[in-house]
DOMAR-233359 format. One line per 2 residues: number of its first residue (from 1); their letters; for each residue x, y, z of N, C-alpha, C, CB. Coordinates in pm, 1 decimal. Last residue first. Glycine has a CB too. Example, Ala and Ser with C-alpha at 12.3 -4.5 7.8 and 13.67 -1.06 7.14 Angstrom:
BEGIN
2) SA) 1285.0 -225.0 708.0 1367.0 -106.0 714.0 1290.0 3.0 787.0 1408.4 -59.8 572.5; 1319.0 -569.0 780.0 1230.0 -450.0 780.0 1320.0 -330.0 780.0 1130.8 -447.3 904.6
END
This chain:
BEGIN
139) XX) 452.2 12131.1 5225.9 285.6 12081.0 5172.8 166.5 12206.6 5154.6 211.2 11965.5 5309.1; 699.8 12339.0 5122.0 607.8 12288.4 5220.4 502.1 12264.3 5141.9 575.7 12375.4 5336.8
137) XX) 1017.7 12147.1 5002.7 873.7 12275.9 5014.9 789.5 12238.2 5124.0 752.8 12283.7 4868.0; 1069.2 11781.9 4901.2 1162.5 11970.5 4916.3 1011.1 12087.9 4954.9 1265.3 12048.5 4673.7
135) XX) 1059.4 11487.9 4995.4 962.6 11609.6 4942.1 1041.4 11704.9 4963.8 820.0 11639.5 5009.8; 1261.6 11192.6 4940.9 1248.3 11357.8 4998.8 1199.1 11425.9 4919.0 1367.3 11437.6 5032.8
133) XX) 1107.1 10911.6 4827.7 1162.4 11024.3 4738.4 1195.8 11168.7 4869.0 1014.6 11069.8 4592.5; 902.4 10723.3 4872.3 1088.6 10663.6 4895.2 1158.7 10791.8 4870.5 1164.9 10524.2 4758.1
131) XX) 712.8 10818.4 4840.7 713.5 10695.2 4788.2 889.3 10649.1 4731.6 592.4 10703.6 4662.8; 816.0 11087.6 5029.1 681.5 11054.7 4947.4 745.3 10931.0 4849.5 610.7 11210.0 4844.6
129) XX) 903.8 11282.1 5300.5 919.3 11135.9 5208.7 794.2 11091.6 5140.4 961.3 11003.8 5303.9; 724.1 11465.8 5430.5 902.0 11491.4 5422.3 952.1 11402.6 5288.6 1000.0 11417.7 5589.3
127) XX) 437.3 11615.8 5504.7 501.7 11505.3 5435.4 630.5 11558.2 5391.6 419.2 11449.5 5317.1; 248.8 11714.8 5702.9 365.1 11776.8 5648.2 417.8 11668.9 5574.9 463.6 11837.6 5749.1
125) XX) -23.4 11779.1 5859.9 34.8 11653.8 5773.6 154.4 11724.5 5720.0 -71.5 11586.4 5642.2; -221.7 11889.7 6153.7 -205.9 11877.5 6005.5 -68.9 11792.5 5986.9 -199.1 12033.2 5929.4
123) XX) -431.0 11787.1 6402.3 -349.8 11827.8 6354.3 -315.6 11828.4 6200.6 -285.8 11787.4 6418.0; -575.4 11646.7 6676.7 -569.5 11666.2 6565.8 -455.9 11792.6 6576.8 -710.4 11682.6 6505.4
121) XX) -622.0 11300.9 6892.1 -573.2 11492.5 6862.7 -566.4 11561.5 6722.6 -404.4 11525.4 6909.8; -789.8 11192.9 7160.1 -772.2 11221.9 7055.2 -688.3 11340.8 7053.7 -880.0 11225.3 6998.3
119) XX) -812.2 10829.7 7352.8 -746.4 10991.1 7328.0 -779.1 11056.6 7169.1 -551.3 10981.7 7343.9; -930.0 10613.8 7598.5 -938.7 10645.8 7490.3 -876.9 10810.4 7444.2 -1072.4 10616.3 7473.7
117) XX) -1074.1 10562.9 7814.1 -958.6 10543.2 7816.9 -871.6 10542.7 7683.1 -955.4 10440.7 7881.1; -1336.6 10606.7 7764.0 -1273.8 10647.4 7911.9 -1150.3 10679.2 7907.1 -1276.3 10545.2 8016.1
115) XX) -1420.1 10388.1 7569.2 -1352.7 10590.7 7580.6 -1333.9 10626.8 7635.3 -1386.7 10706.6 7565.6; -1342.4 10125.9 7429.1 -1341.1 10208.7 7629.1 -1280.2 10340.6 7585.2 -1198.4 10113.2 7794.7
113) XX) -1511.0 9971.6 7215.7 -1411.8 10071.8 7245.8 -1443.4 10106.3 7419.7 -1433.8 10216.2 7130.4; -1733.1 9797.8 7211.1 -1628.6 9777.5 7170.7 -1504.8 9838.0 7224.6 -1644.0 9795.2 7067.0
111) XX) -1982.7 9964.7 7203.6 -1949.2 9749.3 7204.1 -1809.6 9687.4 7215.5 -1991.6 9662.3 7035.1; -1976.7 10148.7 7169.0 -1993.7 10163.3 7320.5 -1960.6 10003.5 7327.3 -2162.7 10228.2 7389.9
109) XX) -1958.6 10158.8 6870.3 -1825.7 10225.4 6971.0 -1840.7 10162.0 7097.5 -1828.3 10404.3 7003.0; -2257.4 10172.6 6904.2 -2181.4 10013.1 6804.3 -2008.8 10071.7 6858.6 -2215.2 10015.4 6531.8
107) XX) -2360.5 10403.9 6981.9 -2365.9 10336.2 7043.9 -2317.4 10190.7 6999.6 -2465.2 10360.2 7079.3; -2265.9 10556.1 6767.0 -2207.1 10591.2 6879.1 -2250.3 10413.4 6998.1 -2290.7 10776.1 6930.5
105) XX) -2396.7 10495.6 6507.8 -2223.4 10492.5 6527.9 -2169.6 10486.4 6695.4 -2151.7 10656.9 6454.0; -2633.5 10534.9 6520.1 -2600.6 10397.6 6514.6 -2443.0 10389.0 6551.8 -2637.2 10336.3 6366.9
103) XX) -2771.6 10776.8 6642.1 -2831.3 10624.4 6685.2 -2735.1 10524.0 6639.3 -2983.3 10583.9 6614.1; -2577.4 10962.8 6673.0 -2610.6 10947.5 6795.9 -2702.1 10801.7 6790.8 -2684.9 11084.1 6848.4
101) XX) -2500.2 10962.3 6387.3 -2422.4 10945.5 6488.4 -2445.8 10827.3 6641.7 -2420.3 11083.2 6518.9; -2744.1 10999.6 6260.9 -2715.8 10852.2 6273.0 -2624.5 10870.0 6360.0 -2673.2 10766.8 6151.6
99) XX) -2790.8 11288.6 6286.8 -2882.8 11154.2 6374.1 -2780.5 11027.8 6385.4 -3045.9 11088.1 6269.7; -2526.1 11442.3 6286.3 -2600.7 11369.2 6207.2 -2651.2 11297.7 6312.6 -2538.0 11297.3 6095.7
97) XX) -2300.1 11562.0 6389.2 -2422.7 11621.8 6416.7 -2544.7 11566.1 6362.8 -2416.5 11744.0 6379.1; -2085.8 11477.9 6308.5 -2107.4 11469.9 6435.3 -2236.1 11466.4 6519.4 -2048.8 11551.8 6467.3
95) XX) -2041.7 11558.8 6029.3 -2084.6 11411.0 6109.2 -2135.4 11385.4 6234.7 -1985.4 11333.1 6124.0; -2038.5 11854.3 6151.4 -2122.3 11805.8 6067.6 -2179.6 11652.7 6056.7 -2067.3 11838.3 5967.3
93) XX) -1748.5 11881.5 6236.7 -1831.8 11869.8 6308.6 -2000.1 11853.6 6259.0 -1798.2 11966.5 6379.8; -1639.5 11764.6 6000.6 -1649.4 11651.6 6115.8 -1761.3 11680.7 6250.1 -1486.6 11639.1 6183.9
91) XX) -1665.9 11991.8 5871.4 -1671.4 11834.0 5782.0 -1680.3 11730.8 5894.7 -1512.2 11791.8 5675.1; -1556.1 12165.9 6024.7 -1698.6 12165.7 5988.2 -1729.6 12054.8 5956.0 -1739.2 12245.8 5892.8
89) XX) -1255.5 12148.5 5990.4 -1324.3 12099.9 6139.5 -1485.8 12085.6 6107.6 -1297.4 12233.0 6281.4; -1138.1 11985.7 5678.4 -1185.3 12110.7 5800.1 -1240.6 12097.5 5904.5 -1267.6 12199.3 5768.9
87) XX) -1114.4 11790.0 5475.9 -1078.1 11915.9 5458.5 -1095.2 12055.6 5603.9 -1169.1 11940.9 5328.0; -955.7 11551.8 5693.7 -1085.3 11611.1 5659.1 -1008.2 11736.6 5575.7 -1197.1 11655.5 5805.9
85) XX) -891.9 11213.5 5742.6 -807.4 11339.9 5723.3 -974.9 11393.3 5636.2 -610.7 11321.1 5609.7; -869.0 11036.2 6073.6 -973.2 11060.3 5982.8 -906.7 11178.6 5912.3 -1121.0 11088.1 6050.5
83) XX) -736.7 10738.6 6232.1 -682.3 10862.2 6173.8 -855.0 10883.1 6016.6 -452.0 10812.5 6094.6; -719.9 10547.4 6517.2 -772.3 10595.9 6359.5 -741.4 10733.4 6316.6 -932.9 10590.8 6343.9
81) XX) -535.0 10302.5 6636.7 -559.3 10409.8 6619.0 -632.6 10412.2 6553.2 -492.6 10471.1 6599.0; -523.8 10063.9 6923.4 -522.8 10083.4 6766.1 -523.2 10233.9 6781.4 -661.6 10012.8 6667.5
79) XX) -495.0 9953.0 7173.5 -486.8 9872.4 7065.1 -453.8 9913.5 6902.7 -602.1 9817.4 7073.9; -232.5 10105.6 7306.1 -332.8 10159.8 7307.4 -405.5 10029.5 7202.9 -318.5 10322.7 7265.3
77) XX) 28.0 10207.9 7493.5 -43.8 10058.5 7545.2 -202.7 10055.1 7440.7 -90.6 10067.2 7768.1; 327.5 10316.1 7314.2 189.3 10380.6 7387.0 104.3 10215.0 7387.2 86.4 10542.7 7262.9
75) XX) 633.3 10269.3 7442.4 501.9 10236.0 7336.4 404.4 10276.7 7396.6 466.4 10088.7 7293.9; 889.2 10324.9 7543.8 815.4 10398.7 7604.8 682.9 10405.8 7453.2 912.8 10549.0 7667.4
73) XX) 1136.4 10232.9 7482.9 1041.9 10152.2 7540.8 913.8 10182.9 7560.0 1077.0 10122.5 7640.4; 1248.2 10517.2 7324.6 1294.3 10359.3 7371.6 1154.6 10230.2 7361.8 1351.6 10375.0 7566.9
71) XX) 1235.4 10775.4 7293.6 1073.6 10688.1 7327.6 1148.8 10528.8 7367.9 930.1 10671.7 7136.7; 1495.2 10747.3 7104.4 1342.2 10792.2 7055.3 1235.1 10780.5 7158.8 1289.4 10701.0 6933.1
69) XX) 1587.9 10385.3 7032.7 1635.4 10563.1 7045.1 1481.4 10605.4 7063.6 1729.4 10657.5 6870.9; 1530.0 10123.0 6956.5 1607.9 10190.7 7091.8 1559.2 10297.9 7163.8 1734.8 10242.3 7061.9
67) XX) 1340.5 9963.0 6785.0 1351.2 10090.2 6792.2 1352.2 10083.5 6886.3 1286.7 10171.9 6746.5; 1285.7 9683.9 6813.2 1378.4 9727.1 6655.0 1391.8 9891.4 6719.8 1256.0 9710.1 6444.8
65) XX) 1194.3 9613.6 7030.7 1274.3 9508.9 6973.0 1389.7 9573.1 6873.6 1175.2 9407.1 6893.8; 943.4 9778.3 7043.0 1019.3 9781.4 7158.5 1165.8 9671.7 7074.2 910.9 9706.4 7320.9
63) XX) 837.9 9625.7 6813.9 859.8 9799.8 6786.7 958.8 9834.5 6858.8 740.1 9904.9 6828.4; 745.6 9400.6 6859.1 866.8 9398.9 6768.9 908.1 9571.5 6772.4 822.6 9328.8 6593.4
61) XX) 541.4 9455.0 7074.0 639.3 9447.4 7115.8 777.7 9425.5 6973.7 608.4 9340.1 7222.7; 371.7 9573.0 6890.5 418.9 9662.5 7034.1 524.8 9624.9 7041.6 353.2 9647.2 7177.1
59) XX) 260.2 9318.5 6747.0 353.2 9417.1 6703.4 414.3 9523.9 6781.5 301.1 9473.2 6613.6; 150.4 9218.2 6963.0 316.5 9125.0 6915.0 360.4 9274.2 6871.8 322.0 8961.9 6742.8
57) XX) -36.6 9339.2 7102.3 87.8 9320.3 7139.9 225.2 9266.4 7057.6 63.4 9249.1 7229.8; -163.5 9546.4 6774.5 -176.2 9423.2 6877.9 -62.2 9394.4 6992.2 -180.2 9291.6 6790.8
55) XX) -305.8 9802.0 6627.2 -154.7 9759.4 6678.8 -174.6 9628.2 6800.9 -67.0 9919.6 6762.4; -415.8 9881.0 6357.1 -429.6 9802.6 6418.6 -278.2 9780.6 6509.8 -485.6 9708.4 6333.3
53) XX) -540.1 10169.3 6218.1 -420.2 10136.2 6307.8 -409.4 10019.1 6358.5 -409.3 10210.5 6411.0; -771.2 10307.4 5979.6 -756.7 10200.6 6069.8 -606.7 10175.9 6064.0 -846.1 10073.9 6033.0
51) XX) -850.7 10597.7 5771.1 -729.6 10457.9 5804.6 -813.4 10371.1 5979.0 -490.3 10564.9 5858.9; -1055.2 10751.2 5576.7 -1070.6 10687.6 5722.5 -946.6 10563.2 5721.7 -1252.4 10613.4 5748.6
49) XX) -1034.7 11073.1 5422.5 -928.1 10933.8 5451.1 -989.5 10889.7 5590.1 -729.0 10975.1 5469.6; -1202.6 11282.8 5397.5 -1133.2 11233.6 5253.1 -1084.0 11091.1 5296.1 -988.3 11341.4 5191.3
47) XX) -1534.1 11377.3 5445.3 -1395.4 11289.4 5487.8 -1320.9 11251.4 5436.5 -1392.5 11200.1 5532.3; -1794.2 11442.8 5409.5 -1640.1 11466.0 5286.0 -1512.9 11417.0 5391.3 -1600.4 11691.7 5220.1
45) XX) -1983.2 11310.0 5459.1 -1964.0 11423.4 5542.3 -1868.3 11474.4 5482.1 -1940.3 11407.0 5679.7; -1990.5 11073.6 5352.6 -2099.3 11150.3 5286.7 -2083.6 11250.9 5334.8 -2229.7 11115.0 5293.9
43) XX) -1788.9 10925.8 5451.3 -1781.4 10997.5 5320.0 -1857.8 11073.9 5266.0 -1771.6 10936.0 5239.3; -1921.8 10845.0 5700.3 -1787.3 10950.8 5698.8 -1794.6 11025.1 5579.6 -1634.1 10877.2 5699.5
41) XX) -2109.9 10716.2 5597.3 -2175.2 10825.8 5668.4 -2045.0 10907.4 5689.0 -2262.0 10782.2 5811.8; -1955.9 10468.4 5499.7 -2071.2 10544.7 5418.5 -2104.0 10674.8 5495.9 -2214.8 10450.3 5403.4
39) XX) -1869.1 10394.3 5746.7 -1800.2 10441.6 5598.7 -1885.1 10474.3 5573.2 -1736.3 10367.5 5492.0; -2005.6 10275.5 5969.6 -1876.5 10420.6 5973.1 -1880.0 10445.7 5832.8 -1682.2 10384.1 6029.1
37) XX) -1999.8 10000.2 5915.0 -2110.8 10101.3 5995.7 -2131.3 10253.4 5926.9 -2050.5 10130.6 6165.1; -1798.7 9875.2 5856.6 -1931.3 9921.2 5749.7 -2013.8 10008.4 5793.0 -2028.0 9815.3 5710.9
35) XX) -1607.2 9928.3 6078.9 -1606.3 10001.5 5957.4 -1697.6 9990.0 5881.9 -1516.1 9984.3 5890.4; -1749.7 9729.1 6262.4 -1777.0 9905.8 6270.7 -1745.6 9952.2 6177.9 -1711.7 9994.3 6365.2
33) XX) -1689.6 9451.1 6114.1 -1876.6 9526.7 6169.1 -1849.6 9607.5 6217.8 -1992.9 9464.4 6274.0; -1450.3 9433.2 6061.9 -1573.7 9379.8 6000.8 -1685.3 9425.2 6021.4 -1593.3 9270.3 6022.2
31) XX) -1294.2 9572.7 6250.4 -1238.4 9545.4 6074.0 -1407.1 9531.3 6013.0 -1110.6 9344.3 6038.1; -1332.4 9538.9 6515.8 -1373.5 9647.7 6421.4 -1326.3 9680.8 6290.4 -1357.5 9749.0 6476.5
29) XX) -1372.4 9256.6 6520.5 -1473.5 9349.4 6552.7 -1518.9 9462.6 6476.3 -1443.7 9394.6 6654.5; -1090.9 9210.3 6500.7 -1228.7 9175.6 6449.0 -1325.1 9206.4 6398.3 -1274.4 9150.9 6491.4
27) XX) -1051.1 9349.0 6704.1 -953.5 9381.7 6573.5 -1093.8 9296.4 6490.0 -741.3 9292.1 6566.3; -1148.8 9204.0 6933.7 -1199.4 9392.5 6914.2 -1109.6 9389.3 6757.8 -1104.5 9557.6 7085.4
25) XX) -1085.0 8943.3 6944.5 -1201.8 9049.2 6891.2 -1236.2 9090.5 6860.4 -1243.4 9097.4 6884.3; -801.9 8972.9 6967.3 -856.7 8917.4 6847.0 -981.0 9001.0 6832.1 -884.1 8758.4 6853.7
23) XX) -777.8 9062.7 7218.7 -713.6 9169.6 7112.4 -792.2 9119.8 6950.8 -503.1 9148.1 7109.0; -1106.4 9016.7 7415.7 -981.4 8999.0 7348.4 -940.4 9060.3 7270.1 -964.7 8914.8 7303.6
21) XX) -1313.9 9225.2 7602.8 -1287.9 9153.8 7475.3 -1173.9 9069.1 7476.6 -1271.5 9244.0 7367.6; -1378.1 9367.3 7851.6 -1374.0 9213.0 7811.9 -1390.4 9182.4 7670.5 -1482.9 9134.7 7881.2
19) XX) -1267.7 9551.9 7812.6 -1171.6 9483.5 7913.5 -1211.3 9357.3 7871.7 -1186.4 9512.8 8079.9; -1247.4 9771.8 7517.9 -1332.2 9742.1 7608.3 -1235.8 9585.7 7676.3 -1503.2 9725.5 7528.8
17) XX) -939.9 9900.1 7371.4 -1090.6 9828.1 7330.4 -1112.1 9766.1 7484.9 -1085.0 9679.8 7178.1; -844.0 10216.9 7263.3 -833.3 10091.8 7418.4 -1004.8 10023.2 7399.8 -810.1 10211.6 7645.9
15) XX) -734.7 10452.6 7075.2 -843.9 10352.8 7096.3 -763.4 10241.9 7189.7 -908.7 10286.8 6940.4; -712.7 10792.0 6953.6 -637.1 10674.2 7004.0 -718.3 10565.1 7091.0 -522.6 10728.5 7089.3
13) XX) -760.4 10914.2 6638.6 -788.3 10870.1 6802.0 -690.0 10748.6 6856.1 -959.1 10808.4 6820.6; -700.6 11203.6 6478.7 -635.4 11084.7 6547.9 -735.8 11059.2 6664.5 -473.7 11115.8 6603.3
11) XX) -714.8 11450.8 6192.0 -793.2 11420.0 6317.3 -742.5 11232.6 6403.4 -986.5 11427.5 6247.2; -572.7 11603.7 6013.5 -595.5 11462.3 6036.2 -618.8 11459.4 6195.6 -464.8 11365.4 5981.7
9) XX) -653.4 11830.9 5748.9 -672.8 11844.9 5888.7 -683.3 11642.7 5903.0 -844.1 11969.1 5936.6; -574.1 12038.4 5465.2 -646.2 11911.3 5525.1 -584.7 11879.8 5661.0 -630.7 11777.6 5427.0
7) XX) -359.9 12227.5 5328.2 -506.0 12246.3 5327.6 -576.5 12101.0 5369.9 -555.0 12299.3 5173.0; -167.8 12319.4 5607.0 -148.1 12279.7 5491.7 -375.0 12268.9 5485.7 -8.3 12109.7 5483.1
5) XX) -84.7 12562.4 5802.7 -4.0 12545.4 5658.5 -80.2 12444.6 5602.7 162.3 12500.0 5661.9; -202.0 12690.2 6053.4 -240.8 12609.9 5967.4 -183.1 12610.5 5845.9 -351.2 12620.3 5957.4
3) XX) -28.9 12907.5 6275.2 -72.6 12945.7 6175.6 -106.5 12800.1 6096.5 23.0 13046.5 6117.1; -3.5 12984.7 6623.3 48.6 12897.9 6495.0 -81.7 12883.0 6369.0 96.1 12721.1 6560.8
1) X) -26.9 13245.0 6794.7 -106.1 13133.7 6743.4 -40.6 13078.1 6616.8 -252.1 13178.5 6714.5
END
């Protein structure tokens, strides 16, 4: 069993917004009316970092344009990501477990997002480069 090195946990989803939106929309959508939803009830769970990923086709495709090597072509089709960094699995499974989840967060997702088709994963953070600089040690 691999052993957890660093002290915070970044939890990832990977998001496919619902068929009948548009890319405008759902980016829209969820800039403006799910992140107010979401914030206050992440932070009150200690969530240290809620990012938003916005990836639209253009930018997919400048990615396929500038980066050969690696995956080549091979972009994931997904609109966006989120990335939540927690001190711990409790901290999320705790949001999770909150009423409001189940009345307001989950079903304002169901407006928007296709979880069907939707991924998550978690994991921890190793930082190599920190504000242009090689980090030496482990995080």
């Amino acid at each position: 069993m691999v052993q957890q090195r660093a002290s915070v946990l970044k939890f990832s989803m990977l998001i496919k917004r619902r068929q009948d939106m548009s890319e405008e929309e759902f980016h829209k959508y969820w800039t403006e009316i799910h992140a107010p939803i979401v914030e206050k009830w992440l932070a009150k769970h200690g969530v240290i970092r809620y990012v938003q990923y916005h990836t639209p086709t253009q930018t997919k495709t400048q990615s396929t344009e500038v980066w050969t090597g690696l995956g080549g072509s091979n972009v994931l089709q997904f609109d966006g990501h989120v990335e939540l960094t927690v001190p711990n699995v409790e901290c999320l499974k705790k949001a999770l477990e909150d009423p409001y989840y189940e009345s307001d967060v989950l079903p304002d997702e169901g407006k928007f997002i296709d979880a069907a088709n939707s991924y998550r994963t978690c994991g921890w953070e190793e930082v190599k480069i920190e504000v242009g600089n090689v980090v030496r040690g482990t995080q």
